[in-house]
Each structure stands twice: as structure tokens, then as C-alpha cells.
C-alpha positions as CSV (number, residue, x, y, z in Angstrom):
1,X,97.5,123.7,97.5
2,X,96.8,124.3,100.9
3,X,93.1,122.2,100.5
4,X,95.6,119.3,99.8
5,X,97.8,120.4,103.1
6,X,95.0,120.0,105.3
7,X,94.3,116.4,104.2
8,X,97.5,115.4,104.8
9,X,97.7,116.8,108.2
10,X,94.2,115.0,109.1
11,X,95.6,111.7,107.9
12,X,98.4,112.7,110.3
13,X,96.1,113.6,113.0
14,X,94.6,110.2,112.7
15,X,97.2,108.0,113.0
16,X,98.2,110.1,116.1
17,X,94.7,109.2,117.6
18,X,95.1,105.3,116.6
19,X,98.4,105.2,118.5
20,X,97.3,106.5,121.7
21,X,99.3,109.8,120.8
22,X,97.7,113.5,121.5
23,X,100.7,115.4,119.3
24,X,103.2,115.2,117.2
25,X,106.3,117.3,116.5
26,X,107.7,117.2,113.0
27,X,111.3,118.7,112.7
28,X,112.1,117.2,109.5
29,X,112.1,120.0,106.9
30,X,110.8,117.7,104.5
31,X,108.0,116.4,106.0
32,X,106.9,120.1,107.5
33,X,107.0,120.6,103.7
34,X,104.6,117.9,103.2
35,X,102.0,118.8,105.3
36,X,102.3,122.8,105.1
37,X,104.0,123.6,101.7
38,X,106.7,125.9,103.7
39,X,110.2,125.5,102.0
40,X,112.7,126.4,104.5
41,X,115.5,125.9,106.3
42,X,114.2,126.5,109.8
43,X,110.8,125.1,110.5
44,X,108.4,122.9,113.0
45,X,105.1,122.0,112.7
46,X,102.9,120.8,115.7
47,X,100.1,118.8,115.0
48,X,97.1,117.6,117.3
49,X,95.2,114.5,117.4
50,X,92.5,116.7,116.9
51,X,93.7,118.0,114.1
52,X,94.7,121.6,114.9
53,X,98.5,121.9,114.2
54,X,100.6,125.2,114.7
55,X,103.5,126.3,112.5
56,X,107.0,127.6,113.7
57,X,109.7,129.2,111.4
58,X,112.2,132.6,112.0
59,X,111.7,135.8,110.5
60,X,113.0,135.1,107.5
61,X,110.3,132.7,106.4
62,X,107.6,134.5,108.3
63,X,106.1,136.6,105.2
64,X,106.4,133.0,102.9
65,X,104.2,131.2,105.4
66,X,101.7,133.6,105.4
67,X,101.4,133.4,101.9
68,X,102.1,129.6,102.0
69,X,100.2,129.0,104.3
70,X,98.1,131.3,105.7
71,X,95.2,128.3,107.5
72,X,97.9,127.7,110.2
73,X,98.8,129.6,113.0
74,X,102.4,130.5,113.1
75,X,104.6,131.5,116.0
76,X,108.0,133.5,114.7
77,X,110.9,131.8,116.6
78,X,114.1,130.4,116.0
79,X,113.8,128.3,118.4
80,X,111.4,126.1,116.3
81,X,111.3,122.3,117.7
82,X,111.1,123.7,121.5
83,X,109.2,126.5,121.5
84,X,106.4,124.1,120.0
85,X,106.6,121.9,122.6
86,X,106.5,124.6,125.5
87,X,103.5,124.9,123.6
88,X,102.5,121.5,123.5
89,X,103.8,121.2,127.3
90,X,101.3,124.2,128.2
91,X,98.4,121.5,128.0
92,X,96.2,121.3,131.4
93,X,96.8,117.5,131.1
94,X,100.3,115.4,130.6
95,X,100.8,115.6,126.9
96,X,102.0,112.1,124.9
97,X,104.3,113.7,122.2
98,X,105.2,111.5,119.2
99,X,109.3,113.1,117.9
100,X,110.8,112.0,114.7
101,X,112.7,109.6,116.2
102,X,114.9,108.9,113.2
103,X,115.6,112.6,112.7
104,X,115.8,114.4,116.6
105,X,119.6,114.2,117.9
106,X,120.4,112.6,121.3
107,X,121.5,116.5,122.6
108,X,118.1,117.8,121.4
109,X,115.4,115.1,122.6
110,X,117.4,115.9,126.1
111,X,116.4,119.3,125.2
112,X,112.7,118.8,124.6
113,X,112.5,116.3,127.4
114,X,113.6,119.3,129.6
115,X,110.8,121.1,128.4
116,X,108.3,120.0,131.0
117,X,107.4,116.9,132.9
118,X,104.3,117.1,131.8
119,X,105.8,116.3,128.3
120,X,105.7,112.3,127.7
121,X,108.1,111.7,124.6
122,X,107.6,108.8,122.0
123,X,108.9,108.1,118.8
124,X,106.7,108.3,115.8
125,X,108.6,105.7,113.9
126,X,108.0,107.2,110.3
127,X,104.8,108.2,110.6
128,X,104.6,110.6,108.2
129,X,107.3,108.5,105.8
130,X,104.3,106.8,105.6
131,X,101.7,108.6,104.5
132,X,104.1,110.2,101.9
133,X,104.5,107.1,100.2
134,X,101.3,107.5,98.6
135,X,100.7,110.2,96.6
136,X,97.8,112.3,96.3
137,X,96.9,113.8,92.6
138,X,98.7,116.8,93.0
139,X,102.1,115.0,93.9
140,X,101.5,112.7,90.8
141,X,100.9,115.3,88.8
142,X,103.9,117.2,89.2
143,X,106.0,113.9,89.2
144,X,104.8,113.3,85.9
145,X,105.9,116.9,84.6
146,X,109.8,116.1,86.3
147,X,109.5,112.7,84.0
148,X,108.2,114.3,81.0
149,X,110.7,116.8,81.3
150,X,113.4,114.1,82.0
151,X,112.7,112.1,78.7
152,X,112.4,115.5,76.7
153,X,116.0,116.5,78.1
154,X,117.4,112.7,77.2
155,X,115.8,112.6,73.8
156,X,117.5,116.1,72.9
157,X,120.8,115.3,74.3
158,X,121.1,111.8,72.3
159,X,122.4,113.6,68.9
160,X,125.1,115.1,70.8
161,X,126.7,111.9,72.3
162,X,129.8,111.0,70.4
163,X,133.1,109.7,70.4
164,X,135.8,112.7,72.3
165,X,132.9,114.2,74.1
166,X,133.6,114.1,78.0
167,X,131.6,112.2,81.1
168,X,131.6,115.5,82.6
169,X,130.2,117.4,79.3
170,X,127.5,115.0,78.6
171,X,126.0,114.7,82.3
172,X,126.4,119.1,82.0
173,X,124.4,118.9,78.5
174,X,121.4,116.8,80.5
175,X,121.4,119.1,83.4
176,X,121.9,122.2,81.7
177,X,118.2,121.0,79.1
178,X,116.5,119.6,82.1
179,X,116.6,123.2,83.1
180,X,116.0,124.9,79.6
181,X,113.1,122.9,79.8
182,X,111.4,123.7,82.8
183,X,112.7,121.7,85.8
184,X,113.8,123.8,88.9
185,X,116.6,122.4,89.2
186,X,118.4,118.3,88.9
187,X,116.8,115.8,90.9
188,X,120.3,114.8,91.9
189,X,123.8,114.8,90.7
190,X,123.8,113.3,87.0
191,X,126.0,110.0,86.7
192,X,127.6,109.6,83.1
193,X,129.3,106.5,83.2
194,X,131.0,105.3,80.1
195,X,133.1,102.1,79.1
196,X,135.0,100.4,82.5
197,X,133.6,103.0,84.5
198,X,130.0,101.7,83.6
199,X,130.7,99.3,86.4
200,X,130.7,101.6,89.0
201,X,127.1,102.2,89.7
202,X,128.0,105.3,91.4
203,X,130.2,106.6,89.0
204,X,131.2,110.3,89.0
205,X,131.4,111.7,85.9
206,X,134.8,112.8,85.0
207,X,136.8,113.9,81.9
208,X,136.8,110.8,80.4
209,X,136.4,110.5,76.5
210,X,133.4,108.7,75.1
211,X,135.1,105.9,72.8
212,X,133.7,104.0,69.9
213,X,132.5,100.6,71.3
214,X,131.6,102.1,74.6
215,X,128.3,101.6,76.7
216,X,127.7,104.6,77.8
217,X,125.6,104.8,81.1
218,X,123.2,107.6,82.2
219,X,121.2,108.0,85.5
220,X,119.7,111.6,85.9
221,X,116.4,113.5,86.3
222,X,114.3,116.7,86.6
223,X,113.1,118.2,89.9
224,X,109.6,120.3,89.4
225,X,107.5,121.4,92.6
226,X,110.0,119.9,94.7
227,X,108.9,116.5,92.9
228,X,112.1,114.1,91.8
229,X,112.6,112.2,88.5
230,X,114.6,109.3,88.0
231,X,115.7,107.8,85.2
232,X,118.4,105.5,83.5
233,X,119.9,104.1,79.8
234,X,122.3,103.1,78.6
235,X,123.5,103.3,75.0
236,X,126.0,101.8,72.8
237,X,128.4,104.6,70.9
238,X,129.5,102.6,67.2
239,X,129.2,98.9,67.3
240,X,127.9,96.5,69.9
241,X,130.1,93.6,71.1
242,X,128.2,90.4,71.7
243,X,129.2,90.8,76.1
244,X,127.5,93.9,75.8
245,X,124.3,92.6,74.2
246,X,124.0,90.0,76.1
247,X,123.9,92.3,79.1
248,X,121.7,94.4,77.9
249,X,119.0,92.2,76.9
250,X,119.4,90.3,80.3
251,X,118.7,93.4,82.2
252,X,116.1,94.6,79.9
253,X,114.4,91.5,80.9
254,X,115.0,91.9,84.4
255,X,113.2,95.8,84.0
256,X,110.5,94.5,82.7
257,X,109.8,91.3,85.2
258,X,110.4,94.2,87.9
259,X,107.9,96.6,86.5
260,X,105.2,93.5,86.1
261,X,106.0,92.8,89.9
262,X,105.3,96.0,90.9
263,X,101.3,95.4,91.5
264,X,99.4,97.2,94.6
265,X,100.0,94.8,97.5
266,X,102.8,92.9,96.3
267,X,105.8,92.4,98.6
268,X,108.8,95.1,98.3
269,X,110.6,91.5,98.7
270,X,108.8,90.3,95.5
271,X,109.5,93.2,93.0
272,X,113.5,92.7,93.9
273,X,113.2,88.9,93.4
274,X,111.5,89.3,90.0
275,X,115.0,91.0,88.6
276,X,117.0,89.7,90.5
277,X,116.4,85.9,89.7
278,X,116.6,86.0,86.2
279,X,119.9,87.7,86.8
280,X,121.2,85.2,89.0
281,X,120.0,82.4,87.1
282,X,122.0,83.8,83.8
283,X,125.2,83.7,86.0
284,X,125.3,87.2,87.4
285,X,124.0,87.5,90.5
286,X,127.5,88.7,92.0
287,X,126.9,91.3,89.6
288,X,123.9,93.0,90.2
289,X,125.1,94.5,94.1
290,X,122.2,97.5,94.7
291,X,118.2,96.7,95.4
292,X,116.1,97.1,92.3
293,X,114.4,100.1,93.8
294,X,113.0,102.8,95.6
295,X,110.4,105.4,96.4
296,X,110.8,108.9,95.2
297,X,108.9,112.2,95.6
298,X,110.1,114.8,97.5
299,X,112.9,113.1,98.0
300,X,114.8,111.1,95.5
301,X,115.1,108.3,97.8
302,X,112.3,107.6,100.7
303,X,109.5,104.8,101.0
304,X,109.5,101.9,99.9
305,X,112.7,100.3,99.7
306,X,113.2,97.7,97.3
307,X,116.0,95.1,98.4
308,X,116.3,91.3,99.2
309,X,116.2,92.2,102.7
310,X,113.1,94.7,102.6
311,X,109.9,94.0,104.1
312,X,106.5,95.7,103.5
313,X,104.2,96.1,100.7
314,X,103.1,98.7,97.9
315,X,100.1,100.7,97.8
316,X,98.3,102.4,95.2
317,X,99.9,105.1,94.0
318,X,102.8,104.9,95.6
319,X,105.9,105.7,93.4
320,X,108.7,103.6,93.1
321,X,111.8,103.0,90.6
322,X,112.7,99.7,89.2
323,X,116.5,99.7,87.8
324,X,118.3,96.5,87.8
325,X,122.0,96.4,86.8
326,X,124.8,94.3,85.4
327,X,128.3,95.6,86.8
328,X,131.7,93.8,84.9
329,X,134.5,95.0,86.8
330,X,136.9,97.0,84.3
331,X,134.8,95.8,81.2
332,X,131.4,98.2,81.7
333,X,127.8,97.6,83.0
334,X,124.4,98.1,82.1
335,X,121.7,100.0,84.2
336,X,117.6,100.7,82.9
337,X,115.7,102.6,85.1
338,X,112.3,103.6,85.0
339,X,109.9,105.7,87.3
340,X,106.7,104.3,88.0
341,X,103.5,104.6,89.9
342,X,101.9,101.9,91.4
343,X,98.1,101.8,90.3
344,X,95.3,99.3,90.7
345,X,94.7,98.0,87.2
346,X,98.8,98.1,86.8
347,X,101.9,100.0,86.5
348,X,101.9,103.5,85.0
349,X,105.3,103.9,83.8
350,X,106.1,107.7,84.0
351,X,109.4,108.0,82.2
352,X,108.1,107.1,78.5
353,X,111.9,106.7,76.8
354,X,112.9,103.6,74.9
355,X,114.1,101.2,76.3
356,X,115.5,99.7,72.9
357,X,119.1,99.4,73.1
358,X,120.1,102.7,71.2
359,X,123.7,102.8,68.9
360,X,124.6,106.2,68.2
């Protein structure tokens, strides 16, 4: 991959040019992942407008980078953030130094700006956020193994849901053949959320019994290459009450105007309004209380944001979720979530399960 690291860091180094900046210093350890492919837990990365970049990490990680890695030049040091910008700071000239402003702490931008005077510090405001919001082949590709592996685990896992099994044994069963499978590990902690508790969007699973006449809500997904899956149903155990129908087809319809929303260039603003309009208009709109979506990719939530008070627009091949939700305080709720990646001639839905209401 590290033909694909290089791009990344020359799309870097040209936004750094076009805002007047000669450097940057990245300190958040997923974005030195990004544009290097380290994995760490003490890392910096230094990159020039001109598109040189050097590479800091401890001993520990030293032999990974050169195998990771091995294009960049790498200095061994704890001391990651500062001793690249003594490096940066050793310039004949003064040295404009974009920082992740949204990541450096108040103690350690005093620290760098002790560095040197030389050393003019200015925030990059997301910078690389950006550029990781549209994904290159390579990060689609591995999103679309998480996904495949996310519907595989669901599909296997739906004989075993019945009435007596636990919240905390069903979310278990989906993580436990998400791994059999091949992921690396969840994308994040499962949510199992079954009867009342289907109101709680965030609902930890819990012991719980699964009861006949339940909904029965599930939000989970794979992690492969570092890549997150995201994915939510929600299925009926026995019989189907007419409330519960109701819901369900109203937020199915509310997925699906999302999804069709979701075009290259639409507003973030837009996609929300297309779900969350039809559920107002049927008399919920107290009840649908989170943004229809999100980016994910190396993170299970980053760029774009999806709310009624988020501004911007989507690019090709960015990748986004669209999960509206009903929520009926002590009753249940209904959540359907899809991944998706936004694509010129229209959506590519990545998570391929039903979205039928399913009654086992």
C-alpha cells in the first residue's frame, strides 16, 4: 500500500501549498495511519509543502515502520510531536506550521510553540478529515469486505434469535461470527436492544430475555484493515402488533428517501431532511432524536456529518450511513441502517441484508 500512502500525502502537501502553509504536523494517530499505514500508539508524521514528509515513532514501532513503511524517513523518539518540529524549526527560513488544531492540547501547543521562534503555528482545521472523506479504491475495497462480512455474520445469527435468549448473548453471538468470519475485530460495541429498551438508541445490551412480541433491535459491524462496518435491523420475534408495523414501514420509508438523497453534491442538510420529513409529517418527529448519518472508515464515526444542523456537501465516494429511527418511550423503537458509498451514477449500498421486516 504504500503507492496509495504517497498519494495521500501529496494531496496533503497540496492543500498545504494552497493555504499559504510550508508544513504540517499530524499527531492524530489516525490520520498518521492514513497517510503512512503505521498502527501505533506513539507516532507523528511531518509533512512538507513540497511533499517530503518525515516519520517519528519509539522503539517499539521502529522495526513495523520499516516494514510499513519503509519510503519515509523515520527518526526513533518518544518525543514524537516536538522532536518533528525541532525539525521543522531547523528551516533557514521562519517555518508556517499547520497543528491539528482539534487534537493538540493547550499544555502541548505551548510546548511546540516553545520549540523555536522561528516556528509560526496555525491550525489546520481538518485538513486531513478531509481528504479522508473520500475514499480511494483500496479503502472501498476493504470497506466492502467489513460489510460483506457484517451481513454474512447477521444472516447466520438470525436462526438463533428466540424467545429466553439474552441481549447480552445475542450481541456476543454477532461479534463472536463477525470474527469467525474474518473481521479483525467489531467495528464497535454491538447494541442488542429488544422490546422497551428498543427506545434507547444507545442501548447496552444487558441480560434481558428476548419475549415473544418483541422488536428486537441490532446495530453492529465488522472491522477489516482497520476499515469500519455499520449496520442496523430490526426484527419482530412471534407476531407483529399493528404500532410496530406501522413504525417499521414509516422508517423503512424514511431509509430509503435517505439513501435516494444521498447523490454526489447534495447537501449533508438534504439527506437528513429527506428522513426526517416524512417522519415528522407522520407525527413523529419528537421521536426520531439522532442525525440520519455519518461518515465511516477508519473510524466509525468521522466526515460527513449528517444532522439538521450540518453543513457541507458529499463527494464521490465518500462513505456515509443513513439510519433513521422511531424511539416510543417504554413501548420499543425501530432503527435500519445501511452503509453506503456515495458514487456518481448513484448510491452503492454496501451492506446487502433485507430490509424486509423479518418475524422469527
Amino acid at each position: 500500500m504504500g503507492d496509495v500512502h504517497i498519494v495521500r500525502r501529496r494531496a496533503l502537501a497540496a492543500a498545504l501549498e494552497e493555504s499559504g502553509l510550508d508544513a504540517a504536523l499530524i499527531t492524530r494517530l489516525v490520520n498518521v495511519r492514513y497517510l503512512t499505514g503505521l498502527v501505533s500508539s506513539n507516532a507523528a508524521l511531518l509533512v512538507r509543502a513540497d511533499g517530503s514528509a518525515v516519520l517519528a515513532t519509539d522503539a517499539r514501532y521502529a522495526g513495523i515502520a520499516a516494514v510499513v513503511c519503509p519510503d519515509l524517513e523515520t527518526v526513533v523518539d518518544r518525543r514524537t510531536a516536538l522532536v518533528l518540529a525541532e525539525r521543522a524549526a531547523a528551516a533557514p527560513s521562519p517555518v508556517r506550521l499547520g497543528f491539528e488544531d482539534h487534537h493538540v492540547t493547550v499544555r502541548q501547543h505551548r510546548e511546540l510553540a516553545a520549540v523555536a521562534d522561528s516556528l509560526l503555528l496555525a491550525p489546520l482545521e481538518g485538513a486531513v478529515e478531509r481528504l479522508r472523506t473520500v475514499k480511494d479504491e483500496t479503502e472501498l475495497a476493504a470497506l466492502r469486505r467489513a460489510c460483506a462480512i457484517t451481513d454474512a455474520a447477521f444472516e447466520a445469527v438470525l436462526p438463533l434469535i428466540r424467545p429466553g435468549m439474552t441481549e447480552r448473548e445475542l450481541a456476543l453471538a454477532l461479534e463472536r461470527r463477525m470474527v469467525d468470519l474474518g473481521a479483525e475485530a467489531p467495528a464497535f460495541d454491538s447494541i442488542v436492544a429488544a422490546g422497551p429498551h428498543g427506545a434507547l438508541p444507545h442501548h447496552r445490551p444487558g441480560d434481558r430475555p428476548l419475549a415473544e412480541g418483541d422488536l428486537v433491535t441490532m446495530d453492529f459491524g465488522a472491522r477489516c484493515d482497520g476499515y469500519h462496518a455499520d449496520m442496523t435491523r430490526t426484527v419482530a420475534i412471534g407476531r407483529v402488533a399493528d404500532w410496530q408495523r406501522e413504525i417499521y414501514e414509516l422508517v423503512a420509508a424514511a431509509q430509503r428517501a435517505a439513501v435516494r438523497a444521498a447523490v454526489n453534491g447534495a447537501e449533508t442538510m438534504a439527506v437528513d431532511a429527506a428522513a426526517r420529513d416524512l417522519i415528522r409529517d407522520a407525527g413523529h418527529g419528537d421521536h426520531f432524536p439522532h442525525a440520519v448519518g455519518h461518515g465511516v472508515g477508519l473510524e466509525i464515526h468521522e466526515a460527513p456529518l449528517m444532522g439538521y444542523d450540518k453543513t457541507g456537501r458529499l463527494s464521490d465516494r465518500a462513505t456515509i450511513t443513513a439510519e433513521p429511527g422511531v424511539y416510543l418511550a417504554e413501548r420499543g423503537g425501530v432503527r435500519i441502517e445501511d452503509t453506503l458509498a456515495v458514487r456518481a451514477d448513484g448510491p452503492e449500498i454496501l451492506t446487502k441484508t433485507t430490509k424486509d421486516l423479518l418475524v422469527v
